[in-house]
PQR file with spaces between the fields and no chain letter, atoms N, CA, C, O and H, PARSE charges and radii, in Angstrom:
ATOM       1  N    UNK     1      21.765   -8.420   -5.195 -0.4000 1.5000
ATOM       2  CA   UNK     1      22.901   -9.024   -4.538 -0.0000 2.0000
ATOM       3  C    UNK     1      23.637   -7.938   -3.771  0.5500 1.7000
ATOM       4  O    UNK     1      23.537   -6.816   -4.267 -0.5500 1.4000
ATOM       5  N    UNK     2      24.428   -8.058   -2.552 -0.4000 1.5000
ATOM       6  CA   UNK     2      25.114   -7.579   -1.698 -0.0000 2.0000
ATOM       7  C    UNK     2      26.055   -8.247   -1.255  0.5500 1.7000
ATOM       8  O    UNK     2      26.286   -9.452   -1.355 -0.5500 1.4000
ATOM       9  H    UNK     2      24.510   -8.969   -2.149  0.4000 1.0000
ATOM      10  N    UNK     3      26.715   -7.274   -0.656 -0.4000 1.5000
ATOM      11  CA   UNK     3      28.112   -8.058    0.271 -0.0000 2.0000
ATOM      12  C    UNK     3      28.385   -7.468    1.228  0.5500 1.7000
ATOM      13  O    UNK     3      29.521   -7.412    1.699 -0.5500 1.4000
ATOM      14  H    UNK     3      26.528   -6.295   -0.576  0.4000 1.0000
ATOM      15  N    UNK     4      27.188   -6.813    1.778 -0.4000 1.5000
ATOM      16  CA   UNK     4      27.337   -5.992    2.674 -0.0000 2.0000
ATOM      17  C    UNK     4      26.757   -6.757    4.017  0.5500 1.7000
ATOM      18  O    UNK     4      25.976   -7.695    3.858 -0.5500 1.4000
ATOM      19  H    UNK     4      26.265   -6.858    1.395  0.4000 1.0000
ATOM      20  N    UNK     5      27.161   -6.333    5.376 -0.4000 1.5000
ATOM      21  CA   UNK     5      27.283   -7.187    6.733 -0.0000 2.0000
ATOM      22  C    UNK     5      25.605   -7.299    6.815  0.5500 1.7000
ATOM      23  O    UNK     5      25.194   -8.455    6.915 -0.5500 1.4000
ATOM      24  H    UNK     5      27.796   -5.571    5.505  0.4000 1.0000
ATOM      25  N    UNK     6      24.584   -6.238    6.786 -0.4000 1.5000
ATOM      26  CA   UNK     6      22.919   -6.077    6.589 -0.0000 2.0000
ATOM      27  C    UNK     6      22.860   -5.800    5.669  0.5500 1.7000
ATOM      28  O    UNK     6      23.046   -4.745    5.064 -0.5500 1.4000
ATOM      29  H    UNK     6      24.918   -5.298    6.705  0.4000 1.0000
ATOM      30  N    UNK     7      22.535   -6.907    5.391 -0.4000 1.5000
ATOM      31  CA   UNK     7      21.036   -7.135    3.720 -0.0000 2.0000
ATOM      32  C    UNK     7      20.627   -6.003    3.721  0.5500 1.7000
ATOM      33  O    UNK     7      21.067   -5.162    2.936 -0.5500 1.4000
ATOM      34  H    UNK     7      22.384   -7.764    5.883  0.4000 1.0000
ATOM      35  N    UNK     8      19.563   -5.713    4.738 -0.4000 1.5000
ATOM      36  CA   UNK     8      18.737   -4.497    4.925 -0.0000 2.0000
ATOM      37  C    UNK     8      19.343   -3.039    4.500  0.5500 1.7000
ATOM      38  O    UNK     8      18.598   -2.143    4.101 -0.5500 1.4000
ATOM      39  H    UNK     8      19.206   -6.395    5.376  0.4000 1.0000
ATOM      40  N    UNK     9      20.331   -2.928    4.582 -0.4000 1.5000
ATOM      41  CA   UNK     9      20.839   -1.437    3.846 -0.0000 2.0000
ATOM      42  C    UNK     9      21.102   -1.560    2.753  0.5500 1.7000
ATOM      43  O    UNK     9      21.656   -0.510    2.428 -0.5500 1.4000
ATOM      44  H    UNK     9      20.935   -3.656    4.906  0.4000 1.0000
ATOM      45  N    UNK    10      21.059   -2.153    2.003 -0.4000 1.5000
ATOM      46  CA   UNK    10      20.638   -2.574    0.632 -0.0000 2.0000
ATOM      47  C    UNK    10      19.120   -2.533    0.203  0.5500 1.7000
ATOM      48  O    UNK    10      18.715   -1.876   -0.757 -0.5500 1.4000
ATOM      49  H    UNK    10      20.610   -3.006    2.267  0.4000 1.0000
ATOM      50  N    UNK    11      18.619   -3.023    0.720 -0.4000 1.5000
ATOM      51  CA   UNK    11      17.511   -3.143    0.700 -0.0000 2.0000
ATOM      52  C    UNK    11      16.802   -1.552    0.631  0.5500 1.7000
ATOM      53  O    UNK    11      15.901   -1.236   -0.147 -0.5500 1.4000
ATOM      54  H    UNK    11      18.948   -3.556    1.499  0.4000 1.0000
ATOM      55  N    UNK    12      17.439   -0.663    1.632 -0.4000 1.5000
ATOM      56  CA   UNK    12      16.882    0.524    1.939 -0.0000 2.0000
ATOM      57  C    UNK    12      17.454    1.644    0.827  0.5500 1.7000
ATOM      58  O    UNK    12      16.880    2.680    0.490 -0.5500 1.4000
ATOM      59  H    UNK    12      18.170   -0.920    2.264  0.4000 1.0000
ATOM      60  N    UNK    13      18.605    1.197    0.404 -0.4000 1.5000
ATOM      61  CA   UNK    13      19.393    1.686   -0.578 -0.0000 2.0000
ATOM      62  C    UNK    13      18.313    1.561   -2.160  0.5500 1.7000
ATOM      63  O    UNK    13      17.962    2.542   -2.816 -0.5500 1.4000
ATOM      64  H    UNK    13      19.071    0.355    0.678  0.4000 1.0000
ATOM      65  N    UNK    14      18.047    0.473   -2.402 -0.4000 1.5000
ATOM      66  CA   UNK    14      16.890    0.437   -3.798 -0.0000 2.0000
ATOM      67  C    UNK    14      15.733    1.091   -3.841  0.5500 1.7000
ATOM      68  O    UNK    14      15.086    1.450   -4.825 -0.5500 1.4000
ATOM      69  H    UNK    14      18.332   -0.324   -1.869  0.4000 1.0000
ATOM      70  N    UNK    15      15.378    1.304   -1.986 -0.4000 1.5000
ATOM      71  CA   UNK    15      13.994    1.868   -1.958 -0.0000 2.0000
ATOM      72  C    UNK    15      14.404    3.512   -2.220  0.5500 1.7000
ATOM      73  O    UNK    15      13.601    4.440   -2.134 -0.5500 1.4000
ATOM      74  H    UNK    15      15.903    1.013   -1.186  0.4000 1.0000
ATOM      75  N    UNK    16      15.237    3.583   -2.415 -0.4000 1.5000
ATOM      76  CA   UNK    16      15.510    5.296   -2.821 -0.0000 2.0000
ATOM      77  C    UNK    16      15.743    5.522   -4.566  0.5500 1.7000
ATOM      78  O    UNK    16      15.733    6.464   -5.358 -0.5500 1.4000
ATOM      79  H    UNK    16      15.889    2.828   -2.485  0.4000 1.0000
ATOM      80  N    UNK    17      15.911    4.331   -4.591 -0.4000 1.5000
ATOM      81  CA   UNK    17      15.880    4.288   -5.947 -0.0000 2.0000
ATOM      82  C    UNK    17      14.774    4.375   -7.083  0.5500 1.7000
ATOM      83  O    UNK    17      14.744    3.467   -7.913 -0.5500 1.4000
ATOM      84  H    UNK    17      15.919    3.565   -3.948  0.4000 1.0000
ATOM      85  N    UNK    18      13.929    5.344   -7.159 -0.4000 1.5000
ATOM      86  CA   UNK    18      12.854    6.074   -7.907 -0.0000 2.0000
ATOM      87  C    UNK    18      11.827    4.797   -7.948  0.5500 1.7000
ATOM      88  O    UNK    18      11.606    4.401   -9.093 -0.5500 1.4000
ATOM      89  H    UNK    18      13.953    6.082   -6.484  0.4000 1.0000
ATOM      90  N    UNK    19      11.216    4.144   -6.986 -0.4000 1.5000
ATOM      91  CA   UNK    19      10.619    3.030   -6.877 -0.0000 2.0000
ATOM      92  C    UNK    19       9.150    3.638   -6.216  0.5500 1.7000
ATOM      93  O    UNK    19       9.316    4.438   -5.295 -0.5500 1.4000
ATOM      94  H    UNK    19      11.395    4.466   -6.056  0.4000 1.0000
ATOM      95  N    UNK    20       7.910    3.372   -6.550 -0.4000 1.5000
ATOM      96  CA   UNK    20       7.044    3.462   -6.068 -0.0000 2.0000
ATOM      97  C    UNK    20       6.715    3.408   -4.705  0.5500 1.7000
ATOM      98  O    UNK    20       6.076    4.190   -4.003 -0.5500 1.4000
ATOM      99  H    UNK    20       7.775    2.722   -7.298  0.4000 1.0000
ATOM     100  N    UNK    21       7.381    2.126   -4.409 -0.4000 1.5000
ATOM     101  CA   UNK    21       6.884    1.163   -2.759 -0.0000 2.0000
ATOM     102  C    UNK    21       8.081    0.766   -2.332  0.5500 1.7000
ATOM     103  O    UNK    21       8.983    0.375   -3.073 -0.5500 1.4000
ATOM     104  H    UNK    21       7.900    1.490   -4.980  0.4000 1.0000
ATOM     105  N    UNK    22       8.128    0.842   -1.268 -0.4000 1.5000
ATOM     106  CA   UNK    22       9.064    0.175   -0.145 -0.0000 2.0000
ATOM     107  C    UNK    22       8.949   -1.369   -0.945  0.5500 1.7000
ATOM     108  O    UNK    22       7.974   -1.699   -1.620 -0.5500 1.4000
ATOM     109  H    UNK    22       7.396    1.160   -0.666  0.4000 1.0000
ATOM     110  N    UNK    23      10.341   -2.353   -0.677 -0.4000 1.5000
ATOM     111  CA   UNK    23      10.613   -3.314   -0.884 -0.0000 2.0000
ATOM     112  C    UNK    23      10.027   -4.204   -0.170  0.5500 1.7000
ATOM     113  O    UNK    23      10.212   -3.737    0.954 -0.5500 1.4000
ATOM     114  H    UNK    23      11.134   -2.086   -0.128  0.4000 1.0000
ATOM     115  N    UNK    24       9.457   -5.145   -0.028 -0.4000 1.5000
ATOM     116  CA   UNK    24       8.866   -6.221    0.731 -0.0000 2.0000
ATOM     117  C    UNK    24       9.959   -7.450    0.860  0.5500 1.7000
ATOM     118  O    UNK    24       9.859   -8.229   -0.087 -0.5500 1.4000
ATOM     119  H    UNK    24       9.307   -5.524   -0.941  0.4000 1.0000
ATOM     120  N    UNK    25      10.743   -7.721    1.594 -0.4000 1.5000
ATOM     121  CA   UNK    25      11.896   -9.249    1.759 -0.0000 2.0000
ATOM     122  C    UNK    25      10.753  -10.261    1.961  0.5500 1.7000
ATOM     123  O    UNK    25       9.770  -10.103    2.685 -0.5500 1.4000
ATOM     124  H    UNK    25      10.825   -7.088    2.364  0.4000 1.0000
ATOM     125  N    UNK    26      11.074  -11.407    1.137 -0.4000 1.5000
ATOM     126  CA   UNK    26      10.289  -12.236    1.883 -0.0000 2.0000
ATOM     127  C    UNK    26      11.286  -13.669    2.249  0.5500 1.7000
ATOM     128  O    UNK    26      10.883  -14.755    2.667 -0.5500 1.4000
ATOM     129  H    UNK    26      11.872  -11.535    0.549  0.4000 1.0000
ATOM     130  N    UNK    27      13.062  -13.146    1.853 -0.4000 1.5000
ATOM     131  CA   UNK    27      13.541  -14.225    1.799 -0.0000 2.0000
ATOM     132  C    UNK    27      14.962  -13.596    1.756  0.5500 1.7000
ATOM     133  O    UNK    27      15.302  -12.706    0.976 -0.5500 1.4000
ATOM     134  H    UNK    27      13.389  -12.264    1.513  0.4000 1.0000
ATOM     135  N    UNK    28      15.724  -14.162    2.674 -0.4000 1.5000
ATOM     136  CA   UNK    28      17.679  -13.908    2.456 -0.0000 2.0000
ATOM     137  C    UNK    28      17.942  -14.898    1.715  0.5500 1.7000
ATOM     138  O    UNK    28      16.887  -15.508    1.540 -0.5500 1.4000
ATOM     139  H    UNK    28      15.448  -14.885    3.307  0.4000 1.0000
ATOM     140  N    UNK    29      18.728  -15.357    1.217 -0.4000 1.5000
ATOM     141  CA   UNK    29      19.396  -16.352    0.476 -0.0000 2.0000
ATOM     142  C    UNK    29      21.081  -15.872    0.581  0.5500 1.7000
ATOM     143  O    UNK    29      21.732  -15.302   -0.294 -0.5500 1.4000
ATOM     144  H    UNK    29      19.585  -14.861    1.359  0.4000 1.0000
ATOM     145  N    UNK    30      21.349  -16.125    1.386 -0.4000 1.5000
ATOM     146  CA   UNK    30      23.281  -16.725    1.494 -0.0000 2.0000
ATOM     147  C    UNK    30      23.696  -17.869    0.359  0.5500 1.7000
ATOM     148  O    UNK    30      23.184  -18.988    0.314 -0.5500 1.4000
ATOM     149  H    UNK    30      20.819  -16.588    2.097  0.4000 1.0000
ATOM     150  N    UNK    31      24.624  -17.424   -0.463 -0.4000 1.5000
ATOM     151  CA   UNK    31      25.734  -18.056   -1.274 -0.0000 2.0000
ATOM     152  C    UNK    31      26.904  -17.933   -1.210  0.5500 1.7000
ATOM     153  O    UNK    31      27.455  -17.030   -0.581 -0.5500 1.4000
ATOM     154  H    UNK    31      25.040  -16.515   -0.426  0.4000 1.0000
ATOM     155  N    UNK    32      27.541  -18.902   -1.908 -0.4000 1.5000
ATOM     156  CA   UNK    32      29.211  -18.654   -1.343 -0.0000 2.0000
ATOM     157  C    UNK    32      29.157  -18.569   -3.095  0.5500 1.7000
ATOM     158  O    UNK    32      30.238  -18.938   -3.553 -0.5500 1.4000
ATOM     159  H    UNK    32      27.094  -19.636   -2.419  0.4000 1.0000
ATOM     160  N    UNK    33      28.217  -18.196   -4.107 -0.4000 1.5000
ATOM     161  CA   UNK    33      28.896  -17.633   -5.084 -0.0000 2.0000
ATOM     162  C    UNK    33      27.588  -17.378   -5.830  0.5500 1.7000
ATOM     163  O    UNK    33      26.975  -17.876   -6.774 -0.5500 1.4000
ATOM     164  H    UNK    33      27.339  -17.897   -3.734  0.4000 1.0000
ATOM     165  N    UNK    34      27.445  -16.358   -4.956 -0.4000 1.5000
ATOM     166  CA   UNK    34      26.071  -15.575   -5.083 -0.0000 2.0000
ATOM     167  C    UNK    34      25.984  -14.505   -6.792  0.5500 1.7000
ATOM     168  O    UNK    34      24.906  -14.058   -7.185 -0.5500 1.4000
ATOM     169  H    UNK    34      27.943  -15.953   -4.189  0.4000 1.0000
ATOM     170  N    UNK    35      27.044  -14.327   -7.409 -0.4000 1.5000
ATOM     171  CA   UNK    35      27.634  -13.826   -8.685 -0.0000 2.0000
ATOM     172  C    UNK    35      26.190  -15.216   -9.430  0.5500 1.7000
ATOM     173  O    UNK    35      24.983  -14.981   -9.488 -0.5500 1.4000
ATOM     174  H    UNK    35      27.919  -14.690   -7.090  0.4000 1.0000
ATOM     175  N    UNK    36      26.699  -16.188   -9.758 -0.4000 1.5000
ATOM     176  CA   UNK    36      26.682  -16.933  -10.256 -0.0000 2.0000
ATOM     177  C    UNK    36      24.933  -17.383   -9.714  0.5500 1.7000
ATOM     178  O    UNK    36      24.398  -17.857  -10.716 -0.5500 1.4000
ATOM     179  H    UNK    36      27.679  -16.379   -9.711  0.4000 1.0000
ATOM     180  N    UNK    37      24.302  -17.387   -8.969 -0.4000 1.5000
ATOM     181  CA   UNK    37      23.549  -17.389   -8.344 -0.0000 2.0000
ATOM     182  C    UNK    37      22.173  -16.007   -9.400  0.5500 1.7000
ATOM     183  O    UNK    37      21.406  -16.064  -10.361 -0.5500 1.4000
ATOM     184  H    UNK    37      24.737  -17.002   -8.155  0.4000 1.0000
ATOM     185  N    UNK    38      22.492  -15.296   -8.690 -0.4000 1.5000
ATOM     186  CA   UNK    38      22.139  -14.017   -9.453 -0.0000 2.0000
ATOM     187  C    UNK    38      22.109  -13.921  -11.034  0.5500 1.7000
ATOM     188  O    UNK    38      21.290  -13.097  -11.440 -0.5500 1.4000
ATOM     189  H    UNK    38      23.115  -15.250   -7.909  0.4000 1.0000
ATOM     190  N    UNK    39      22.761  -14.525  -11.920 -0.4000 1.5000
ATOM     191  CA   UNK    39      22.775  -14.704  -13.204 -0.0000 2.0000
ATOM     192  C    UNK    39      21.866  -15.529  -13.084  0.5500 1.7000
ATOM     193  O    UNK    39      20.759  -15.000  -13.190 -0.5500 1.4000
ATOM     194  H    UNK    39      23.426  -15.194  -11.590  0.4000 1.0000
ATOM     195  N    UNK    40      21.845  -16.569  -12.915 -0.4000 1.5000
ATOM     196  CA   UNK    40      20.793  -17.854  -13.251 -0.0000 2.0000
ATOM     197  C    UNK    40      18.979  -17.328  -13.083  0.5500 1.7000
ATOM     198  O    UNK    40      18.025  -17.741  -13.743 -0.5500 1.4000
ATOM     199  H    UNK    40      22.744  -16.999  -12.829  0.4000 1.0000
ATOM     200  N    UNK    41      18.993  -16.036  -11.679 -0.4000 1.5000
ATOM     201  CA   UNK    41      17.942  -16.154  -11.639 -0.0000 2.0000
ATOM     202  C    UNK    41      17.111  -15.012  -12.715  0.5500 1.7000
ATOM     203  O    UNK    41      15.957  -14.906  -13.131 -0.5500 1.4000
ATOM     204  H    UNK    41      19.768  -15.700  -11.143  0.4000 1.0000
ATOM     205  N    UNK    42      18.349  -14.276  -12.888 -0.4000 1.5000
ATOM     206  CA   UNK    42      18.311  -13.149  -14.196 -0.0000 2.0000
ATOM     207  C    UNK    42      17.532  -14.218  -15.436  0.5500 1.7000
ATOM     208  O    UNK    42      16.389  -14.164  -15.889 -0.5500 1.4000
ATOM     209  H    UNK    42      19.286  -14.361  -12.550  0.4000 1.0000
ATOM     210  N    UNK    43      18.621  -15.133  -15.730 -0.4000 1.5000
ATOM     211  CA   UNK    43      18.136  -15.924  -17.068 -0.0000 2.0000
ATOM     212  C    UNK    43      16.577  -16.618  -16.928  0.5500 1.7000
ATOM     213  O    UNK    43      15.705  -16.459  -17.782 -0.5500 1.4000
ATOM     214  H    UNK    43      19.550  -15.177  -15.361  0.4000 1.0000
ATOM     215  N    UNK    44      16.395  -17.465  -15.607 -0.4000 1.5000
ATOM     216  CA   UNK    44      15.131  -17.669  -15.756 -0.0000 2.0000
ATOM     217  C    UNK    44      14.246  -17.119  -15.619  0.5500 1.7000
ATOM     218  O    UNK    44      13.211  -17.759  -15.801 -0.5500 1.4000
ATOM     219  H    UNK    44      17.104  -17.594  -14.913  0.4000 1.0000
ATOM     220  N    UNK    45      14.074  -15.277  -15.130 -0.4000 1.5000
ATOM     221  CA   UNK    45      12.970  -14.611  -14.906 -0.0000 2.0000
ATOM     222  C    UNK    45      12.989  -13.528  -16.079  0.5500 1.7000
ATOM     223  O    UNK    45      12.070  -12.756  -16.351 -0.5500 1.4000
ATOM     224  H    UNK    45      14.916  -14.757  -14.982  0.4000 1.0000
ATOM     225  N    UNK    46      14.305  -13.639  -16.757 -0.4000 1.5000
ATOM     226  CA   UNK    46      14.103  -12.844  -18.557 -0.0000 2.0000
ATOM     227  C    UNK    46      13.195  -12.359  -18.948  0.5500 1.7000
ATOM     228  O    UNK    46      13.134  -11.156  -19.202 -0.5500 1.4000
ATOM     229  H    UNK    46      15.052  -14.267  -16.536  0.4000 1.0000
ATOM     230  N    UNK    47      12.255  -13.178  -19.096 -0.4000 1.5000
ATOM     231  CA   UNK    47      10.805  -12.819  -20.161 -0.0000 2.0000
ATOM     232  C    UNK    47      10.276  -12.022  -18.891  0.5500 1.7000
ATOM     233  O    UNK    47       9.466  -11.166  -19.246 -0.5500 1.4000
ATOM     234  H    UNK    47      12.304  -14.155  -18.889  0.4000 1.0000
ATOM     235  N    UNK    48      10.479  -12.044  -17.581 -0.4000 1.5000
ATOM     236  CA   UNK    48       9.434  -11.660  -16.796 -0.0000 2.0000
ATOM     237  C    UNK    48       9.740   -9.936  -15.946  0.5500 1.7000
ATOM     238  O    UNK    48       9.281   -9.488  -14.895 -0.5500 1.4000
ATOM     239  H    UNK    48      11.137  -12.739  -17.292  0.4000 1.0000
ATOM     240  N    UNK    49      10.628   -9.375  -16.885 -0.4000 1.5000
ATOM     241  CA   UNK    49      11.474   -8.083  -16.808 -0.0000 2.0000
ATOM     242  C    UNK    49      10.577   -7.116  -17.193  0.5500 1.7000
ATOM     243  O    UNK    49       9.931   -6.857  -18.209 -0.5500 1.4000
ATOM     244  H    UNK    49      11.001   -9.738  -17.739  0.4000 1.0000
ATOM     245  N    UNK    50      10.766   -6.510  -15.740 -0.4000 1.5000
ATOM     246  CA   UNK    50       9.757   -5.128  -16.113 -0.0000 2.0000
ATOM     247  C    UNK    50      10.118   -3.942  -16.942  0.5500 1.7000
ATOM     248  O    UNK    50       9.366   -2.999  -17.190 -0.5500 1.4000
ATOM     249  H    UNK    50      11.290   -6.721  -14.915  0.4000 1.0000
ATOM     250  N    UNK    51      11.126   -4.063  -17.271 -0.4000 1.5000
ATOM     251  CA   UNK    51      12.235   -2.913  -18.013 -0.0000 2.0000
ATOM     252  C    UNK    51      13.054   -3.385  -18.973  0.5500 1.7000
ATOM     253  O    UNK    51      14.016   -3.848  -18.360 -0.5500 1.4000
ATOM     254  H    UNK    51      11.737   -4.829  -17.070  0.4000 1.0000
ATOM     255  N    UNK    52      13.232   -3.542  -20.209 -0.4000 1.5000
ATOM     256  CA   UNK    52      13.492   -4.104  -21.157 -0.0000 2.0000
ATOM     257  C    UNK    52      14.654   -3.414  -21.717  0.5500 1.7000
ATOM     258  O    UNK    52      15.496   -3.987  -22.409 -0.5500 1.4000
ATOM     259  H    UNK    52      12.450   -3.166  -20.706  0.4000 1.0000
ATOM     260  N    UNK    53      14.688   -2.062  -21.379 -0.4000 1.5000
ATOM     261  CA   UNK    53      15.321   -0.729  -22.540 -0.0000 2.0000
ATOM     262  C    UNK    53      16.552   -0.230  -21.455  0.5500 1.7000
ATOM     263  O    UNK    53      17.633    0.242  -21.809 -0.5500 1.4000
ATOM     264  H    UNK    53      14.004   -1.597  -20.817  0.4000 1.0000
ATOM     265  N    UNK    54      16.238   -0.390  -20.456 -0.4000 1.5000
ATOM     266  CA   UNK    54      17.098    0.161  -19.075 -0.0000 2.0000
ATOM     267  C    UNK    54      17.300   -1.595  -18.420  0.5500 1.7000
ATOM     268  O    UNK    54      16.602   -2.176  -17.589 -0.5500 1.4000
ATOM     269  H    UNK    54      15.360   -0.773  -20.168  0.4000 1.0000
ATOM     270  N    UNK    55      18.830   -2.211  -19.362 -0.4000 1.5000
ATOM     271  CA   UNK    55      19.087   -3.808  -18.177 -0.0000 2.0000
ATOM     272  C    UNK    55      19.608   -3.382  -17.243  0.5500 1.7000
ATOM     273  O    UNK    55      19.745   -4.202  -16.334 -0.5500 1.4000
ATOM     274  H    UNK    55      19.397   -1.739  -20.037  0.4000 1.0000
ATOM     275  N    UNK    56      20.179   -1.860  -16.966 -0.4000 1.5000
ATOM     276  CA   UNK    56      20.378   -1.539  -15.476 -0.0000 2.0000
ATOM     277  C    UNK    56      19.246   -1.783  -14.452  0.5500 1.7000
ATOM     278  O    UNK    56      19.520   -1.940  -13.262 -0.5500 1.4000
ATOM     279  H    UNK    56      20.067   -1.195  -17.704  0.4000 1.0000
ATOM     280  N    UNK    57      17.938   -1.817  -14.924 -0.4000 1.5000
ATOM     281  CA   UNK    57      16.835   -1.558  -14.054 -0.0000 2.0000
ATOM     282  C    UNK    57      16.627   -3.321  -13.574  0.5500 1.7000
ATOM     283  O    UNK    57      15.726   -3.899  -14.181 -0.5500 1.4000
ATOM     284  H    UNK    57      17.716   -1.690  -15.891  0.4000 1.0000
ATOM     285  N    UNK    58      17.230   -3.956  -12.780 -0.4000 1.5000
ATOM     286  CA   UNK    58      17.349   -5.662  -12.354 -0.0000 2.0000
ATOM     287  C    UNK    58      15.530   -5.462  -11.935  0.5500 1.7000
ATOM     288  O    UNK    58      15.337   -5.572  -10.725 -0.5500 1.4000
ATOM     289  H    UNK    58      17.962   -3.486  -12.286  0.4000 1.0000
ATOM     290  N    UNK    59      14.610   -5.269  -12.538 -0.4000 1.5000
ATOM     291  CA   UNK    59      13.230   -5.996  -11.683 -0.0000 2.0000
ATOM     292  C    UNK    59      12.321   -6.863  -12.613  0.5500 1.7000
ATOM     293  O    UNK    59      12.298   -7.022  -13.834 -0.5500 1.4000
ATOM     294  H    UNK    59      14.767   -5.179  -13.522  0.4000 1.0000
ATOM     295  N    UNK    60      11.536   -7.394  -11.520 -0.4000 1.5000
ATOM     296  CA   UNK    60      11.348   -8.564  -12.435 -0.0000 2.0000
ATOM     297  C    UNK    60       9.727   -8.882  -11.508  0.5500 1.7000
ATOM     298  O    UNK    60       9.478   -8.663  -10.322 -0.5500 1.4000
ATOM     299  H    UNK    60      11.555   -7.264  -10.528  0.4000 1.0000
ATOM     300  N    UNK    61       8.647   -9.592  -12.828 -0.4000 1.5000
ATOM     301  CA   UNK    61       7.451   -9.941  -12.012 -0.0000 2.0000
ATOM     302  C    UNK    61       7.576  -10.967  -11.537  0.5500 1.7000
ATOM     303  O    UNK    61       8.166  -11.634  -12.387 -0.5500 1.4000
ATOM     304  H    UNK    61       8.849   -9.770  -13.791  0.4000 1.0000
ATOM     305  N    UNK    62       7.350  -11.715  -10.473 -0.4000 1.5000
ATOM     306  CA   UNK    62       7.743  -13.053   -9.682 -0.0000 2.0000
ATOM     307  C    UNK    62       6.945  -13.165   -8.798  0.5500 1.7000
ATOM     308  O    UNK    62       6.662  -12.238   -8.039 -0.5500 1.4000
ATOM     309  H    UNK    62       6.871  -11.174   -9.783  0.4000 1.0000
ATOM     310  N    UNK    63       6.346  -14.543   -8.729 -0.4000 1.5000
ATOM     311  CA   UNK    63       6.021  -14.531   -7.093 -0.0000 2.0000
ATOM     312  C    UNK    63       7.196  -15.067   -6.268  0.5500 1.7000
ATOM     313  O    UNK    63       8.106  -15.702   -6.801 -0.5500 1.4000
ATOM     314  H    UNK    63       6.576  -15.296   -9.345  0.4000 1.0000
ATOM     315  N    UNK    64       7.155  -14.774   -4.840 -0.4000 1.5000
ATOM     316  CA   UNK    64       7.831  -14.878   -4.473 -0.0000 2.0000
ATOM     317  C    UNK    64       8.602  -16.560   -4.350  0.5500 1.7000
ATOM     318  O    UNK    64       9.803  -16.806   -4.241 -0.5500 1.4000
ATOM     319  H    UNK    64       6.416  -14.258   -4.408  0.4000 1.0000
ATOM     320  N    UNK    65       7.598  -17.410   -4.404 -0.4000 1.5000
ATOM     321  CA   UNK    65       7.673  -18.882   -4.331 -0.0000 2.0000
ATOM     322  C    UNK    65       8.636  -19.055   -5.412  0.5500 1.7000
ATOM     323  O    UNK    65       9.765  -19.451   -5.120 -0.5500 1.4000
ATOM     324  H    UNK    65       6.622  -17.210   -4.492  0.4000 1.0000
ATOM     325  N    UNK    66       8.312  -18.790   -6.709 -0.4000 1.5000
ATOM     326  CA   UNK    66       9.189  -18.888   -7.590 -0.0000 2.0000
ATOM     327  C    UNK    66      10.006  -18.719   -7.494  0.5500 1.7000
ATOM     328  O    UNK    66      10.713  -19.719   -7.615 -0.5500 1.4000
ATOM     329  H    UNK    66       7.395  -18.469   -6.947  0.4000 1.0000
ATOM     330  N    UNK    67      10.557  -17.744   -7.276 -0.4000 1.5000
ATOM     331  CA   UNK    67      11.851  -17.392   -6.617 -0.0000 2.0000
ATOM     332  C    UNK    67      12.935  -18.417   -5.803  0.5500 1.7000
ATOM     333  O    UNK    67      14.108  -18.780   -5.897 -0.5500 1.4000
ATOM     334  H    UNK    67       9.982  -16.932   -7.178  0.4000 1.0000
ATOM     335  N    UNK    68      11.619  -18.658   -4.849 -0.4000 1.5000
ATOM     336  CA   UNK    68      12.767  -19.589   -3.488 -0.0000 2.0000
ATOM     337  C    UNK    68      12.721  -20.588   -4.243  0.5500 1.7000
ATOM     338  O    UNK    68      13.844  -21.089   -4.289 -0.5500 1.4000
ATOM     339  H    UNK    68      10.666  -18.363   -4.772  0.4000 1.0000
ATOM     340  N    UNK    69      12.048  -21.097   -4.817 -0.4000 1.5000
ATOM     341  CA   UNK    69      12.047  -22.618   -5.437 -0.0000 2.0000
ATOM     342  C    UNK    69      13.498  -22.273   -6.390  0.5500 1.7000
ATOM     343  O    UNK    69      14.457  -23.045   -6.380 -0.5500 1.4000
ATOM     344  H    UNK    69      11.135  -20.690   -4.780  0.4000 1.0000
ATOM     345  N    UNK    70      13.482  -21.362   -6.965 -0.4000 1.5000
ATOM     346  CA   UNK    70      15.007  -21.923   -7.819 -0.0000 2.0000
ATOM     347  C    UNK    70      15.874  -20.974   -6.599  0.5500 1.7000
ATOM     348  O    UNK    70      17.039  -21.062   -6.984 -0.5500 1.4000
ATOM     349  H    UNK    70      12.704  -20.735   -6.973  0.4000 1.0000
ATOM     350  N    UNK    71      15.871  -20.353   -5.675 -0.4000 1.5000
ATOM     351  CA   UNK    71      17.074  -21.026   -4.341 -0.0000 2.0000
ATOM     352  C    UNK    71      17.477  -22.542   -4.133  0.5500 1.7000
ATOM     353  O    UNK    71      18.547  -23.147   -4.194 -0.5500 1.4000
ATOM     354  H    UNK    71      14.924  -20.282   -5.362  0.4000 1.0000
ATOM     355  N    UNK    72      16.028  -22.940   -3.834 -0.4000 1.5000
ATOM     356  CA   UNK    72      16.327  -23.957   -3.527 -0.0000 2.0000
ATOM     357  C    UNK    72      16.862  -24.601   -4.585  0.5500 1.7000
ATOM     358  O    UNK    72      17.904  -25.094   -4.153 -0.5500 1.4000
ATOM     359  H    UNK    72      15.159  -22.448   -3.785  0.4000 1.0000
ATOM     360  N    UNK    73      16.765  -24.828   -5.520 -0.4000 1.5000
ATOM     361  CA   UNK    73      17.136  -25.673   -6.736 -0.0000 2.0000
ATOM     362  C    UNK    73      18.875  -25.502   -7.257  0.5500 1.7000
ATOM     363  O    UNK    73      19.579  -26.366   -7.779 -0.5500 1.4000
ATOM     364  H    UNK    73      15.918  -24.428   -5.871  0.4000 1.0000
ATOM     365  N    UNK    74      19.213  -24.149   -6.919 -0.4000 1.5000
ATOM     366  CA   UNK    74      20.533  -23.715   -7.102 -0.0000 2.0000
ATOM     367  C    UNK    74      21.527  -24.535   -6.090  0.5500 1.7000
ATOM     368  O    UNK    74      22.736  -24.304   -6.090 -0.5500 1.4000
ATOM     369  H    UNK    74      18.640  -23.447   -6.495  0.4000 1.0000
């Protein structure tokens, strides 16, 4: 999540973040309460957390479909 005017410097901001690979977008998603948004998708991709020991570390295995489908669903 961001609140910044480009997504994309965010985006470029994680890729510095001790990450193997450049980030791949395959999707913006605008909310007007994107907080709330972001939790939900935390809770349903839980089990699917690549980092268990570090909940600072937000990543998660997903395809991307999955994903938009609970956009869309939100």
């Amino acid at each position: 999540m961001t609140r910044r005017l480009d997504p994309m410097d965010r985006v470029k901001e994680l890729g510095d973040a001790s990450v193997p690979h450049e980030f791949k977008v395959h999707v913006f998603a605008y909310s007007s309460d994107a907080p709330t948004l972001e939790n939900r998708l935390h809770d349903e991709f839980e089990e699917s957390r690549v980092n268990f020991i570090d909940r600072r570390r937000e990543f998660f295995f997903a395809d991307p479909e999955q994903v938009i489908e609970m956009l869309i669903a939100f």
